[in-house]
DRENGU-396283 format. One record per residue: residue number from 1; residue in one letter; x, y, z of N, C-alpha, C, O, CB in turn. Coordinates in steps of 0.1 Angstrom, whole numbers, plus 5000, padded with zeros to 4 digits. Last residue first. Glycine has a CB too. Layout:
BEGIN
{num: NUM&residu: a&n.xx: X&n.yy: Y&n.zz: Z&ca.xx: X&ca.yy: Y&ca.zz: Z&c.xx: X&c.yy: Y&c.zz: Z&o.xx: X&o.yy: Y&o.zz: Z&cb.xx: X&cb.yy: Y&cb.zz: Z} $
...
//
This chain:
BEGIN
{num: 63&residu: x&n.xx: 5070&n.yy: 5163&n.zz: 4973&ca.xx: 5053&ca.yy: 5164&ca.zz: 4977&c.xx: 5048&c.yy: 5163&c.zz: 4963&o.xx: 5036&o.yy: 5163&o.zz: 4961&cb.xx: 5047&cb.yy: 5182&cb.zz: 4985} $
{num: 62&residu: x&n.xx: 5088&n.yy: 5140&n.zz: 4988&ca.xx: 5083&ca.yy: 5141&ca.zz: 4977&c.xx: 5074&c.yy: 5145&c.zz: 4977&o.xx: 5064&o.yy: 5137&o.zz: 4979&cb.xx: 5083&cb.yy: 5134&cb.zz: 4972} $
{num: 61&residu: x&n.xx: 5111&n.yy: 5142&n.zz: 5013&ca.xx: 5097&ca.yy: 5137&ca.zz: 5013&c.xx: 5093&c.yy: 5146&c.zz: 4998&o.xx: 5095&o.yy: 5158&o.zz: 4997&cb.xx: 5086&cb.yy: 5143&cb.zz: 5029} $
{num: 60&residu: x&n.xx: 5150&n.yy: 5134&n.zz: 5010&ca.xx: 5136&ca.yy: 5145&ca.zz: 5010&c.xx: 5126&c.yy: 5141&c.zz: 5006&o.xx: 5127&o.yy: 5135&o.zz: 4995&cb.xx: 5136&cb.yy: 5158&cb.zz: 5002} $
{num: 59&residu: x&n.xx: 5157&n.yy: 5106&n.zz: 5031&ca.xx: 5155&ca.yy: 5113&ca.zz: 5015&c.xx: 5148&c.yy: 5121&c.zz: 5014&o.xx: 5137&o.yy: 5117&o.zz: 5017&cb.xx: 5152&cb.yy: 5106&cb.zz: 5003} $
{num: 58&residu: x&n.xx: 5168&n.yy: 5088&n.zz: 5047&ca.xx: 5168&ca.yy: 5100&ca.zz: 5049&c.xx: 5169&c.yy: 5109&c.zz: 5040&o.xx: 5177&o.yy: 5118&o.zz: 5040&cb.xx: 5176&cb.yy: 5102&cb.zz: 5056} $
{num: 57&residu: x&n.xx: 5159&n.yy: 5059&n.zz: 5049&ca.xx: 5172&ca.yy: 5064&ca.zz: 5042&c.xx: 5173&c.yy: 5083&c.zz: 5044&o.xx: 5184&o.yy: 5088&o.zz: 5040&cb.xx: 5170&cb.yy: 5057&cb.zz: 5023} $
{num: 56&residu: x&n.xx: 5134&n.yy: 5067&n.zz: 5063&ca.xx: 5145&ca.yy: 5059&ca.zz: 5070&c.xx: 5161&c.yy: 5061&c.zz: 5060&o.xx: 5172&o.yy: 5063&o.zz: 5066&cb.xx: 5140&cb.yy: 5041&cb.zz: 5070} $
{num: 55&residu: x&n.xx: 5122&n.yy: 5082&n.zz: 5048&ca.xx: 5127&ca.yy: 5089&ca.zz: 5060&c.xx: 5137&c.yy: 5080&c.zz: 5064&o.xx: 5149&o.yy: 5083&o.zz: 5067&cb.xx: 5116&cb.yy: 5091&cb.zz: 5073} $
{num: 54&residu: x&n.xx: 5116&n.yy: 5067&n.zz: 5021&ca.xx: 5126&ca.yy: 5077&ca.zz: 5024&c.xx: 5128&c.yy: 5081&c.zz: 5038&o.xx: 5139&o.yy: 5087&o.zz: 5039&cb.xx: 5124&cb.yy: 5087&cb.zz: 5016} $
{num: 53&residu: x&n.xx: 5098&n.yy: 5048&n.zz: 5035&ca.xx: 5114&ca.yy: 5046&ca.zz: 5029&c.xx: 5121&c.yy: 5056&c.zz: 5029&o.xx: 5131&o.yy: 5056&o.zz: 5035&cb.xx: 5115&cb.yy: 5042&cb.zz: 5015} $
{num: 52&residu: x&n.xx: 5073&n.yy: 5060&n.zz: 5043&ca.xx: 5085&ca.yy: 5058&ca.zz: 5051&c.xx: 5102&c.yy: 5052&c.zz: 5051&o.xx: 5111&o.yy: 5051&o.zz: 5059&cb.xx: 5081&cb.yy: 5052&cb.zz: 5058} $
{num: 51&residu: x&n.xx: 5070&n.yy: 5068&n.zz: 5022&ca.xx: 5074&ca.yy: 5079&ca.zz: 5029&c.xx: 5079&c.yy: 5074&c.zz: 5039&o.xx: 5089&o.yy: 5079&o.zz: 5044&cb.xx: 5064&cb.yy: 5088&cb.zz: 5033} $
{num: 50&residu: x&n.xx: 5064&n.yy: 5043&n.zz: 5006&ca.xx: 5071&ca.yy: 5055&ca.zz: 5000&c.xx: 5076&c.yy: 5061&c.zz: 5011&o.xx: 5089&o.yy: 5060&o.zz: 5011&cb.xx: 5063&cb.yy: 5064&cb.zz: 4990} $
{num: 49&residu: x&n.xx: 5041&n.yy: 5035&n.zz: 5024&ca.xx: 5051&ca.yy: 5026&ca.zz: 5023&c.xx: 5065&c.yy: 5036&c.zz: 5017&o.xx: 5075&o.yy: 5035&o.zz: 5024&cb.xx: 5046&cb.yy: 5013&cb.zz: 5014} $
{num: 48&residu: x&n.xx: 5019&n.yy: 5056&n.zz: 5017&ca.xx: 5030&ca.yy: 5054&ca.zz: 5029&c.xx: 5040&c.yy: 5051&c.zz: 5030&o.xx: 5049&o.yy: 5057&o.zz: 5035&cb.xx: 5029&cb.yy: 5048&cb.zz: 5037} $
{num: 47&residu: x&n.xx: 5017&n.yy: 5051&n.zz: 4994&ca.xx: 5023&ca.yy: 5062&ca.zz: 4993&c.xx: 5028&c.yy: 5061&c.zz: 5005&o.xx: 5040&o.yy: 5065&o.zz: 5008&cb.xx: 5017&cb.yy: 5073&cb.zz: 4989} $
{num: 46&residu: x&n.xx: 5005&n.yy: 5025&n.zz: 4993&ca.xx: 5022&ca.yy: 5022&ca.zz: 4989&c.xx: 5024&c.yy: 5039&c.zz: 4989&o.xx: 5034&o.yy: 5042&o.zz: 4982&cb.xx: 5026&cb.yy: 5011&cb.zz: 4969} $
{num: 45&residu: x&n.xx: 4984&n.yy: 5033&n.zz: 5006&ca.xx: 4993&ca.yy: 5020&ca.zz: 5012&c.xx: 5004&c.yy: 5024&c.zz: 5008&o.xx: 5013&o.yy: 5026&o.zz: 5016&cb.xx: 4990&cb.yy: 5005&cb.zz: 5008} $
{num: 44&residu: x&n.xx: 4969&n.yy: 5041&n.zz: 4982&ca.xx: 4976&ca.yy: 5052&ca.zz: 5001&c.xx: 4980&c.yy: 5043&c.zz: 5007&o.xx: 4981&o.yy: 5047&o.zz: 5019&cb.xx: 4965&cb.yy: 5059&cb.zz: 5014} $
{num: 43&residu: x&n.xx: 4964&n.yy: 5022&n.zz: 4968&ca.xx: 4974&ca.yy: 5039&ca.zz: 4964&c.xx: 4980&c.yy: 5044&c.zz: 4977&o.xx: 4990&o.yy: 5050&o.zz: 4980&cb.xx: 4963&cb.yy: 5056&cb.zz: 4956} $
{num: 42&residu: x&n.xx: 4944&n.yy: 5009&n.zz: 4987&ca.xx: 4961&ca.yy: 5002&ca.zz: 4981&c.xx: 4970&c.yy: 5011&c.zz: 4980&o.xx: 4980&o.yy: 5011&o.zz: 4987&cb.xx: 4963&cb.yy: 4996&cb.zz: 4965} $
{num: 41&residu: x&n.xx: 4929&n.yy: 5025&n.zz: 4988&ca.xx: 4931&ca.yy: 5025&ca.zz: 5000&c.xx: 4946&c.yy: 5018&c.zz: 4997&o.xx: 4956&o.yy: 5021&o.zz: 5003&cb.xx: 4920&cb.yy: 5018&cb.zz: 5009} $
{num: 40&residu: x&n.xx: 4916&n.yy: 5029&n.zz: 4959&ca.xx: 4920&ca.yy: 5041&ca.zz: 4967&c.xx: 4933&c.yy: 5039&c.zz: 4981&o.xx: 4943&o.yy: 5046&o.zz: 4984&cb.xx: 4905&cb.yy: 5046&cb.zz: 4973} $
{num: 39&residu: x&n.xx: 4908&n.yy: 5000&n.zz: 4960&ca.xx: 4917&ca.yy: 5006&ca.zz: 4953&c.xx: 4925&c.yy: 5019&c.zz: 4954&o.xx: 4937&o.yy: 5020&o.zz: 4952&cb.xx: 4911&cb.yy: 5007&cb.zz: 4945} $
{num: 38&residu: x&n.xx: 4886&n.yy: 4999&n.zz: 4972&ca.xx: 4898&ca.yy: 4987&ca.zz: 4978&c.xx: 4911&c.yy: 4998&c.zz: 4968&o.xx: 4922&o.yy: 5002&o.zz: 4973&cb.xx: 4895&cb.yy: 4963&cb.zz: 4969} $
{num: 37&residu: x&n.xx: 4866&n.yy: 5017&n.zz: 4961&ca.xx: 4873&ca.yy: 5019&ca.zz: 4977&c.xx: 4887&c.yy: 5012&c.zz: 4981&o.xx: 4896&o.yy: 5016&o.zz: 4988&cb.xx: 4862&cb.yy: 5013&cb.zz: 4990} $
{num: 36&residu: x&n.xx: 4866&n.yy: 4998&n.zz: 4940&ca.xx: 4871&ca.yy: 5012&ca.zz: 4940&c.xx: 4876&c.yy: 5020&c.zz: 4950&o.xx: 4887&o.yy: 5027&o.zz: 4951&cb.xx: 4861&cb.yy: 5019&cb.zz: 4936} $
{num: 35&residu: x&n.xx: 4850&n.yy: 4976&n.zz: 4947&ca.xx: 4863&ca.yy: 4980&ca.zz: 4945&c.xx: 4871&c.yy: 4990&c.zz: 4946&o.xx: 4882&o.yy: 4990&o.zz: 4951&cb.xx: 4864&cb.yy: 4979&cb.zz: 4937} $
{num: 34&residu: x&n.xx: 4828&n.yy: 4987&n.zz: 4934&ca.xx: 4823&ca.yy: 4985&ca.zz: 4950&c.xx: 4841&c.yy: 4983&c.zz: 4950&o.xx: 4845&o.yy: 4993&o.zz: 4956&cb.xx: 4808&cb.yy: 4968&cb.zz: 4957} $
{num: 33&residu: x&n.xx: 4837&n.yy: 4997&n.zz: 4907&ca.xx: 4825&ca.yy: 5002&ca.zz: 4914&c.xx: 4828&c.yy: 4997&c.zz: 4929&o.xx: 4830&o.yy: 5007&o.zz: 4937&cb.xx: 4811&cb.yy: 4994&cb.zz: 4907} $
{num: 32&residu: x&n.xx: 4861&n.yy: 4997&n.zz: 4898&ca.xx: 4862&ca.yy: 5011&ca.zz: 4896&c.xx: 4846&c.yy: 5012&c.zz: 4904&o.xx: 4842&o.yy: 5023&o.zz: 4908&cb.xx: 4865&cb.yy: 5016&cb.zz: 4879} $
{num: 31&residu: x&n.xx: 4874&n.yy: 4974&n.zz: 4898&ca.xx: 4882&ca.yy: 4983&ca.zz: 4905&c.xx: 4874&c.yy: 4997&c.zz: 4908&o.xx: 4878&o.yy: 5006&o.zz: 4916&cb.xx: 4895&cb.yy: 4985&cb.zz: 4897} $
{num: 30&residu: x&n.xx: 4841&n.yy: 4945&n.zz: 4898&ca.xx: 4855&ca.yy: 4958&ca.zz: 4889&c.xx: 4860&c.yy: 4967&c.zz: 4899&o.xx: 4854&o.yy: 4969&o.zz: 4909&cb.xx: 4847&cb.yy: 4973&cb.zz: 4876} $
{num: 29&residu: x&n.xx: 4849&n.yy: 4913&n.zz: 4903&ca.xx: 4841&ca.yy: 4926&ca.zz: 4903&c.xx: 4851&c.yy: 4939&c.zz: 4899&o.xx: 4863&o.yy: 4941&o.zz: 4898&cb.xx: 4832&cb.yy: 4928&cb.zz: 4919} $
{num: 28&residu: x&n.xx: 4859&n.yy: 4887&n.zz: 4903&ca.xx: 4851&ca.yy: 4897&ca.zz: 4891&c.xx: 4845&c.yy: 4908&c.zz: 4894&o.xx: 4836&o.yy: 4914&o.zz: 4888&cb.xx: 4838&cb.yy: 4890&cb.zz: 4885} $
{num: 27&residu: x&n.xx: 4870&n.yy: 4880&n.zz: 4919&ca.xx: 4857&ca.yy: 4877&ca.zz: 4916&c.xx: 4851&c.yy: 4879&c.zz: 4910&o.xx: 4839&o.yy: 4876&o.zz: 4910&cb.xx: 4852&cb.yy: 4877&cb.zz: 4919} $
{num: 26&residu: x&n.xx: 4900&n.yy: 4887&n.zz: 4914&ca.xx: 4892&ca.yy: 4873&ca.zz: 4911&c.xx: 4882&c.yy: 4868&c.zz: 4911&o.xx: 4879&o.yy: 4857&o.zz: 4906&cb.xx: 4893&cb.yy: 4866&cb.zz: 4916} $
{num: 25&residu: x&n.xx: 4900&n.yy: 4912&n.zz: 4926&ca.xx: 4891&ca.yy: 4909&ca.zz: 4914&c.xx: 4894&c.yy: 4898&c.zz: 4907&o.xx: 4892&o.yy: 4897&o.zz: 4895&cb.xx: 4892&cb.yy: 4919&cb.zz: 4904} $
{num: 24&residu: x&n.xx: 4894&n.yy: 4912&n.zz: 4948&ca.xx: 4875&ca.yy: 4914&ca.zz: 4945&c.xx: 4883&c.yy: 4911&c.zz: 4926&o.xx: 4876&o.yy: 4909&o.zz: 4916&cb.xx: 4863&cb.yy: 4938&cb.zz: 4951} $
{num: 23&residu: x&n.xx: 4915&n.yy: 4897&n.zz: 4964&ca.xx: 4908&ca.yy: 4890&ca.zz: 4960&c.xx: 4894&c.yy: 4898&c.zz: 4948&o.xx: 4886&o.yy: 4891&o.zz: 4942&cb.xx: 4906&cb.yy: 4883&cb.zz: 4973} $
{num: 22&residu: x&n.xx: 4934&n.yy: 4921&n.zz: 4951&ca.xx: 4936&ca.yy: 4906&ca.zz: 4943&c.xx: 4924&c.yy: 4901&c.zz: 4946&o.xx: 4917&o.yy: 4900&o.zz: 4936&cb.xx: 4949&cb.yy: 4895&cb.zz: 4948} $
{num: 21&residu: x&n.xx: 4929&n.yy: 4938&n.zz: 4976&ca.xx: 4926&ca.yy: 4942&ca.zz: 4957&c.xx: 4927&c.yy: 4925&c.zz: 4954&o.xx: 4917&o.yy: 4918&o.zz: 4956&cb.xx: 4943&cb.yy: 4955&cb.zz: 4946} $
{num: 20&residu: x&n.xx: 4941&n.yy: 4919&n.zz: 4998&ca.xx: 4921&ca.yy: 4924&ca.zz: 4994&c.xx: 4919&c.yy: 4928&c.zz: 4977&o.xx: 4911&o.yy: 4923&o.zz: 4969&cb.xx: 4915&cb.yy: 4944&cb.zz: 5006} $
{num: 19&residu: x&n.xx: 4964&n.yy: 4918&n.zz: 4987&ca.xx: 4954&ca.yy: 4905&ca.zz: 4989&c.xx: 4943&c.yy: 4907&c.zz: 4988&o.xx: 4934&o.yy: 4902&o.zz: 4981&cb.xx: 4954&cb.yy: 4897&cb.zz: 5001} $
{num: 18&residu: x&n.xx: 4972&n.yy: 4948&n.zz: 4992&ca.xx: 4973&ca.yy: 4942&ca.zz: 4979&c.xx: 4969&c.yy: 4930&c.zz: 4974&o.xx: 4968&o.yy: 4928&o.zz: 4962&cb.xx: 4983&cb.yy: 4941&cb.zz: 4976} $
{num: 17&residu: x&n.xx: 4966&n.yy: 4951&n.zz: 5018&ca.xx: 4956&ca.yy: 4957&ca.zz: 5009&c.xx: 4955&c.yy: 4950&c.zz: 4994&o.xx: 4946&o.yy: 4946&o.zz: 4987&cb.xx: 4960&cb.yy: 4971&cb.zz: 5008} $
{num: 16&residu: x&n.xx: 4985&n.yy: 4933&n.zz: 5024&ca.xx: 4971&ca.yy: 4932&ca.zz: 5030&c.xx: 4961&c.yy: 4937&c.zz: 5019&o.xx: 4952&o.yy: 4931&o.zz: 5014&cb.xx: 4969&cb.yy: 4939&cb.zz: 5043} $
{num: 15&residu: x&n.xx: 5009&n.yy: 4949&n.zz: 5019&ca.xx: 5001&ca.yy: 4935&ca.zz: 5016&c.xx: 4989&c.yy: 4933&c.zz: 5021&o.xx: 4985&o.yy: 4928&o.zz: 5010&cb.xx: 5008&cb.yy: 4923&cb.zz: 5020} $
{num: 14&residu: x&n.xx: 5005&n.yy: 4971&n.zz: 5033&ca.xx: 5005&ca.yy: 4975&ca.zz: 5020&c.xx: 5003&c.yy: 4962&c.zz: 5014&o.xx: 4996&o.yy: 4962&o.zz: 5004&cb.xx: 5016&cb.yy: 4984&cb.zz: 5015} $
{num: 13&residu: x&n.xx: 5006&n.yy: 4963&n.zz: 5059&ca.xx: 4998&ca.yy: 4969&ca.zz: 5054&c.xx: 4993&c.yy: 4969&c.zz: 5040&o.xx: 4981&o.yy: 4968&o.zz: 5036&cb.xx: 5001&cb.yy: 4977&cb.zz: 5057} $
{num: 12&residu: x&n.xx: 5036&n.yy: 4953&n.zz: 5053&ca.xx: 5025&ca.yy: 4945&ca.zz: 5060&c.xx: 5011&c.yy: 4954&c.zz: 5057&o.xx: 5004&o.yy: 4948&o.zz: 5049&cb.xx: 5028&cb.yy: 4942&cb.zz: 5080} $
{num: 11&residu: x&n.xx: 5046&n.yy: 4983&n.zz: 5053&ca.xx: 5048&ca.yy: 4977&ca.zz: 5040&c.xx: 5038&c.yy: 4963&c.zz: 5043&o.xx: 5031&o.yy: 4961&o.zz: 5033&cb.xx: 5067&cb.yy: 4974&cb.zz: 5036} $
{num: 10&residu: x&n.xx: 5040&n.yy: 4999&n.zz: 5079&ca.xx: 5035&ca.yy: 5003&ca.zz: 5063&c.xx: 5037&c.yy: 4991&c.zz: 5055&o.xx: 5026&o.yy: 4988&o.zz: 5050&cb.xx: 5044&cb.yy: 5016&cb.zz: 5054} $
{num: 9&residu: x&n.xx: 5058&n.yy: 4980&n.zz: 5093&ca.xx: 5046&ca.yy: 4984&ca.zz: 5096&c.xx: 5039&c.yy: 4985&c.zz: 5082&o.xx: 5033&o.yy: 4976&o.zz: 5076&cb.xx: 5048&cb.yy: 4996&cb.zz: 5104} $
{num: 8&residu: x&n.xx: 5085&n.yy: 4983&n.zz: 5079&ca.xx: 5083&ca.yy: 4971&ca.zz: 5079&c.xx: 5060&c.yy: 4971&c.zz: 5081&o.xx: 5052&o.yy: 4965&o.zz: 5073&cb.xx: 5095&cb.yy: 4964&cb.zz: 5094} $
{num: 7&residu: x&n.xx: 5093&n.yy: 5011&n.zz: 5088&ca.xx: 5090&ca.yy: 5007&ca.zz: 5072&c.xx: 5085&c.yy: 4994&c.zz: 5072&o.xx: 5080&o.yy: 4993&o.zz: 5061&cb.xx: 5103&cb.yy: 5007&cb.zz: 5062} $
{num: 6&residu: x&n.xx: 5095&n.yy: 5006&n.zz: 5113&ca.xx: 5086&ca.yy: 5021&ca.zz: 5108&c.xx: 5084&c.yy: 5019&c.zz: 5093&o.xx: 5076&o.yy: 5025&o.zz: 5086&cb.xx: 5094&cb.yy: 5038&cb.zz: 5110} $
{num: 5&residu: x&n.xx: 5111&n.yy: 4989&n.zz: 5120&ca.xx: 5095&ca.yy: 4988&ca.zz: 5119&c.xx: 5088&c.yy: 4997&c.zz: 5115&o.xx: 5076&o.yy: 4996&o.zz: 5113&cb.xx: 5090&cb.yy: 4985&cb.zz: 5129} $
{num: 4&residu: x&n.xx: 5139&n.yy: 4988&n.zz: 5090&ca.xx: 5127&ca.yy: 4988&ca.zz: 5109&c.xx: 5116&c.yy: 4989&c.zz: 5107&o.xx: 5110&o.yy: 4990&o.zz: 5096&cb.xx: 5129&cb.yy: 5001&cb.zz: 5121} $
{num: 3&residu: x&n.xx: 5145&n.yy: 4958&n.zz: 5073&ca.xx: 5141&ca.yy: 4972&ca.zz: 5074&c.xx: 5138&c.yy: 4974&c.zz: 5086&o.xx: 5135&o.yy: 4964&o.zz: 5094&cb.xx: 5130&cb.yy: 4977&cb.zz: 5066} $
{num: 2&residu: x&n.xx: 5160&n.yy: 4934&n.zz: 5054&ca.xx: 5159&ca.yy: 4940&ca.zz: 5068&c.xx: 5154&c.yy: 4953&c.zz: 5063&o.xx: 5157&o.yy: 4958&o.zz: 5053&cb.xx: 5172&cb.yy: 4941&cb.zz: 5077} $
{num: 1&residu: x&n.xx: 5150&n.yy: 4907&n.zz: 5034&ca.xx: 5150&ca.yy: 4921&ca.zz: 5034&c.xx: 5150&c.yy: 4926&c.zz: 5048&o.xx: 5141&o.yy: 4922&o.zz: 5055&cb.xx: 5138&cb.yy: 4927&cb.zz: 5026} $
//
């Protein structure tokens, strides 16, 4: 996959987060108590990741 770094940035992010979610809940612990933070922070990963797809293809920002 080529992208620039303004999409490449966000989307390394947006793995990271998605390894932290994966690991709490291999440990069992739930999305919704000490998790829950991990979870919030994923959603705002891939809405970045979103915003900077469309700028780079040059697609009206979705409010």
């Amino acid at each position: 996959m080529l992208a620039p770094q303004t999409v490449l940035t966000p989307a390394k992010n947006l793995d990271r987060h998605a390894r932290d979610l994966r690991d709490v809940v291999i440990e069992g612990a739930s999305i919704e108590a000490p998790g829950g933070g991990r979870m919030r922070e994923y959603l705002a990963a891939i809405t970045l990741v979103h915003a900077a797809m469309r700028a780079d293809l040059g697609a009206d920002v979705i409010s």
